[in-house]
LOPALO-761150 format. One record per residue (C-alpha): residue in three letters; x, y, z. Coordinates in steps of 0.05 Angstrom, whole numbers. Layout:
+--------+--------+--------+--------+
: residu :      u :      v :      w :
+--------+--------+--------+--------+
:    ALA :      X :      Y :      Z :
...
+--------+--------+--------+--------+
END
This chain:
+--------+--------+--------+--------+
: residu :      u :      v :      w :
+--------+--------+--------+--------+
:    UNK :      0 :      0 :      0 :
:    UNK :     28 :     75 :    -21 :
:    UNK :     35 :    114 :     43 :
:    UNK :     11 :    177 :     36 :
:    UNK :     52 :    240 :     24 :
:    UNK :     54 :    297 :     83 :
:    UNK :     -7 :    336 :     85 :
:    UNK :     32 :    405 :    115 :
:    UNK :     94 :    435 :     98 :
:    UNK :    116 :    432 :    175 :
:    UNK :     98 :    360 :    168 :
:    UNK :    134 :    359 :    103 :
:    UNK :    202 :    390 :    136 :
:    UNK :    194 :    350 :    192 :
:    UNK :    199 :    287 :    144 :
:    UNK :    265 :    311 :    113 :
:    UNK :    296 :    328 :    172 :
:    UNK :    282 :    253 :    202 :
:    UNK :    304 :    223 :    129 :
:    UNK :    366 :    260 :    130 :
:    UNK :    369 :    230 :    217 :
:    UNK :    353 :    164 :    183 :
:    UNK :    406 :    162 :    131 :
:    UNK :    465 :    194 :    178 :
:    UNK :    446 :    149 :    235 :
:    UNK :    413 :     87 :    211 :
:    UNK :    346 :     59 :    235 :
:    UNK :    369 :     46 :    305 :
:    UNK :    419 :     99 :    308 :
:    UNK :    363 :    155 :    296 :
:    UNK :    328 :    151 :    366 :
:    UNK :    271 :    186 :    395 :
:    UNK :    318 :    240 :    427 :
:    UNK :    349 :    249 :    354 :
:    UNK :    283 :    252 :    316 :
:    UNK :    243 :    294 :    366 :
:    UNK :    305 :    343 :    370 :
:    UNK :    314 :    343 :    281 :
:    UNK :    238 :    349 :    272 :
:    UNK :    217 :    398 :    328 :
:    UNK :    169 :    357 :    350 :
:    UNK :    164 :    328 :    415 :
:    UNK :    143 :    258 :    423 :
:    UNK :     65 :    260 :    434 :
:    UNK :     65 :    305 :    371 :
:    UNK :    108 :    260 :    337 :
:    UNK :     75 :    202 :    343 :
:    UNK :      2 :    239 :    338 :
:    UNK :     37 :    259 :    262 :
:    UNK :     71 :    194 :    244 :
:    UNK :     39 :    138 :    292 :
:    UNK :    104 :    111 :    304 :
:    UNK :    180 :    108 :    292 :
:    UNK :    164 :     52 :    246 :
:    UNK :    107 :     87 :    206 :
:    UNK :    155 :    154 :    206 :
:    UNK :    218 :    113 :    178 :
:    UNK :    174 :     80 :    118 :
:    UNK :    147 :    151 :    106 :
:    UNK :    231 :    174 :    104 :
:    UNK :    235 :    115 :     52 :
:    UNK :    181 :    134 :      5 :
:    UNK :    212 :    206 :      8 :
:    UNK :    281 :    170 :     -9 :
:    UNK :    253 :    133 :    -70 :
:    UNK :    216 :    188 :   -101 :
:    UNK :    266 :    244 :    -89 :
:    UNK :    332 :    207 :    -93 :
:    UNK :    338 :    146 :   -136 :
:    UNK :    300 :    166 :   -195 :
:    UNK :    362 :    177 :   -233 :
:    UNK :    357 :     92 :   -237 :
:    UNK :    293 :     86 :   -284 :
:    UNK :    328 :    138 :   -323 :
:    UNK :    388 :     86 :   -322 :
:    UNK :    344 :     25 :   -340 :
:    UNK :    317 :     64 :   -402 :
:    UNK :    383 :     68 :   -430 :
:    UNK :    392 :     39 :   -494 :
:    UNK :    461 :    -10 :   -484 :
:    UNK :    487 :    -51 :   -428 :
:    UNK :    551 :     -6 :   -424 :
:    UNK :    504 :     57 :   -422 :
:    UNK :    456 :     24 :   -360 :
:    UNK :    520 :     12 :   -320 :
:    UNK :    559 :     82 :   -339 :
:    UNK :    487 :    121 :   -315 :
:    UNK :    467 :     70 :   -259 :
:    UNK :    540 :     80 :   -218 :
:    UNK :    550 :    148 :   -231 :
:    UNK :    492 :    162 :   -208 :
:    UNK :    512 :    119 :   -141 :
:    UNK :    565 :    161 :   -146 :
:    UNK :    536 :    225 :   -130 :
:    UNK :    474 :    206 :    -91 :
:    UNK :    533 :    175 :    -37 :
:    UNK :    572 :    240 :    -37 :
:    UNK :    520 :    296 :    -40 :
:    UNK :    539 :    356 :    -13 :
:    UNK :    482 :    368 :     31 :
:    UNK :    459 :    304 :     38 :
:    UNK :    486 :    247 :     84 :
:    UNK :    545 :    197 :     52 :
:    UNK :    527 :    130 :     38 :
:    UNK :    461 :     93 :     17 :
:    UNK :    393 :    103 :     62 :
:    UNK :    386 :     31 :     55 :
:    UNK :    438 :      9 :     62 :
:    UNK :    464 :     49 :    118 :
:    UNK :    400 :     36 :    158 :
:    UNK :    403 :    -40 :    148 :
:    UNK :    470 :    -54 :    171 :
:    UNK :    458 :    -14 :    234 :
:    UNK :    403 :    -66 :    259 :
:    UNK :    405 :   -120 :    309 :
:    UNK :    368 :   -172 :    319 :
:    UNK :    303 :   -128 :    354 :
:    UNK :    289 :    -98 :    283 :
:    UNK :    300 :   -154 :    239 :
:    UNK :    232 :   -136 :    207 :
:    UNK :    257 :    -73 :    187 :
:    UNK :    322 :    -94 :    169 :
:    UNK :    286 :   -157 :    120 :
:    UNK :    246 :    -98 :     94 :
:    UNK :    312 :    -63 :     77 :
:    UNK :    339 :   -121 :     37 :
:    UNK :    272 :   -138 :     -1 :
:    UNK :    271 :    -56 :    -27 :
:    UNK :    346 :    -61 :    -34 :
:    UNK :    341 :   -126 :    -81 :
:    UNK :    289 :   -100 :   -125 :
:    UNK :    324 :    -64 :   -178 :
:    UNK :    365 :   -132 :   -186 :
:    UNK :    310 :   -176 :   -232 :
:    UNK :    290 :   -102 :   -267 :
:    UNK :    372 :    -95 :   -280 :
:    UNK :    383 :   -171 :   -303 :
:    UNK :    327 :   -169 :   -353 :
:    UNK :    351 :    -96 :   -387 :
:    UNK :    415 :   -122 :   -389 :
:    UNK :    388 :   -176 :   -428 :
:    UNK :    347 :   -135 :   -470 :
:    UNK :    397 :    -90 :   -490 :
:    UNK :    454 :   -141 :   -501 :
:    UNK :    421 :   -139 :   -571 :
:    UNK :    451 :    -69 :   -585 :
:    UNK :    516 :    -71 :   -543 :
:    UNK :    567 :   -119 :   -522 :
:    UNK :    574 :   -141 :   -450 :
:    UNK :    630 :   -147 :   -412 :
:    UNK :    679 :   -200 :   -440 :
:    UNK :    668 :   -265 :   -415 :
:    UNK :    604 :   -244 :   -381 :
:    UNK :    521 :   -256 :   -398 :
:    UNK :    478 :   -214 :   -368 :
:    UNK :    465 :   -245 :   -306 :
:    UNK :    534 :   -248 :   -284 :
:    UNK :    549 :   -173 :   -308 :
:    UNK :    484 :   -152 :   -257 :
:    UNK :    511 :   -191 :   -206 :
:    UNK :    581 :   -153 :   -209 :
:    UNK :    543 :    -85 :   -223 :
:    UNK :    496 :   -100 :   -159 :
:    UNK :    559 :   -123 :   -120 :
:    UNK :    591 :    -60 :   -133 :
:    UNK :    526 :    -13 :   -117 :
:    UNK :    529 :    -38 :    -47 :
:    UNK :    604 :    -35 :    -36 :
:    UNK :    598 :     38 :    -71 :
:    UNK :    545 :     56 :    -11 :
:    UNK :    599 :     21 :     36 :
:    UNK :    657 :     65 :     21 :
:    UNK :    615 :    124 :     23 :
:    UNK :    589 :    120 :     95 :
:    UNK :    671 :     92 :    104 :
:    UNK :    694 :    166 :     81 :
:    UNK :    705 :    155 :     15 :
:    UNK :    711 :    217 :    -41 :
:    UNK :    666 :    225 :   -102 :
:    UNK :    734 :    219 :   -140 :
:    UNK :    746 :    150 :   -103 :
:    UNK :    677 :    126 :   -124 :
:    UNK :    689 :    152 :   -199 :
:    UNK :    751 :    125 :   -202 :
:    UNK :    717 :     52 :   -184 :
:    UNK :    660 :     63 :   -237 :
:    UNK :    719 :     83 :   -296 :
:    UNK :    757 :     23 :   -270 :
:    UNK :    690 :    -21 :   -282 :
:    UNK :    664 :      4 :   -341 :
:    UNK :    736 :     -2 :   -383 :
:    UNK :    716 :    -87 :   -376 :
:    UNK :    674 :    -61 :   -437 :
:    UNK :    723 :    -62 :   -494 :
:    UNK :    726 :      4 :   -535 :
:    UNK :    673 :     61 :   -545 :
:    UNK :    596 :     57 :   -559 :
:    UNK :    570 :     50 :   -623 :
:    UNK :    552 :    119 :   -628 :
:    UNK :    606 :    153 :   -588 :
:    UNK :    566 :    199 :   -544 :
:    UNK :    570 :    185 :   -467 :
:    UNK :    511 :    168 :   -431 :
:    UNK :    530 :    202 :   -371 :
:    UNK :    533 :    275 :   -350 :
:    UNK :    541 :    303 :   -285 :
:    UNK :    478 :    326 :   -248 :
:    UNK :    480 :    380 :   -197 :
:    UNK :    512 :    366 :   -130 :
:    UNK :    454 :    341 :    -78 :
+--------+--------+--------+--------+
END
């Protein structure tokens, strides 16, 4: 079921300001003290808004998703494998390293941070974290028609190497990690694709700073 989208704009800052506690901290990291302090809101107003920490995180998520990772459809719509995997990690590449936005993956960062007392959460994590994998495999597939794959590779195994390095990409971010040590990784992967594209034109160009 969509969860519905903040009805104010206090409630509406109040959401980014516990996304932004989410992704710093993690799910268990970002405590009532934390989230009450970032939002404003103390904790019979927060939970009269949100219901619960639980209900507020998966609110943070569907903020994440909409507002964040839409640079990966635009990846998925590209037309060659080599093209999917230049847009798809430097996009990673950026979204870790924002400027004004925590390092490292929301999911990610959130799921390694919880114990055994949130395992639902942290199963929920790994289901939303997993999805883009069948969506990846199959374009991969699709578009091996129009460009080469890496040599030696089918698609399945190039998505498993591309998904390996999406989460170790979120990893090194949250480790401290530059943008120019995350680029550097993505130029390393993508030269397994032997010489240019077909038409010569990059897929990739460097949005604005988050």
């Amino acid at each position: 079921m969509k969860l519905s989208r903040p009805r104010t704009f206090v409630e509406a800052q109040a959401l980014q300001n516990a996304l932004f506690a989410f992704w710093k901290y993690g799910y268990e990291g970002a405590s009532l003290n934390v989230l009450t302090e970032v939002t404003g809101m103390g904790r019979t107003s927060l939970y009269r808004t949100f219901g619960s920490k639980e209900e507020l995180f998966r609110r943070a998520l569907e903020l994440y998703r909409s507002d964040y990772l839409d640079f990966r459809v635009a990846a998925l719509a590209e037309t060659t494998p080599r093209r999917i995997a230049e847009k798809l990690l430097y996009g990673l590449a950026t979204l870790h390293t924002g400027e004004t936005t925590p390092p490292g993956c929301l999911e990610t960062n959130a799921a390694l941070a919880c114990g055994p007392d949130n395992d639902v959460i942290r199963e929920e994590l790994a289901r939303n974290r997993d999805q883009i994998g069948p969506a990846l495999r199959q374009r991969l597939r699709e578009t091996s028609a129009n460009g080469a794959l890496p040599r030696g590779l089918d698609a399945d195994a190039t998505a498993t190497l591309l998904l390996t390095l999406i989460q170790g990409m979120a990893v090194q971010a949250k480790g401290g990690h530059s943008r120019a040590d995350l680029e550097a990784t993505v130029r390393a992967t993508l030269s397994l694709w032997e010489g240019p594209e077909e038409t010569g034109e990059p897929a990739y160009s460097a949005p604005p700073a988050l």
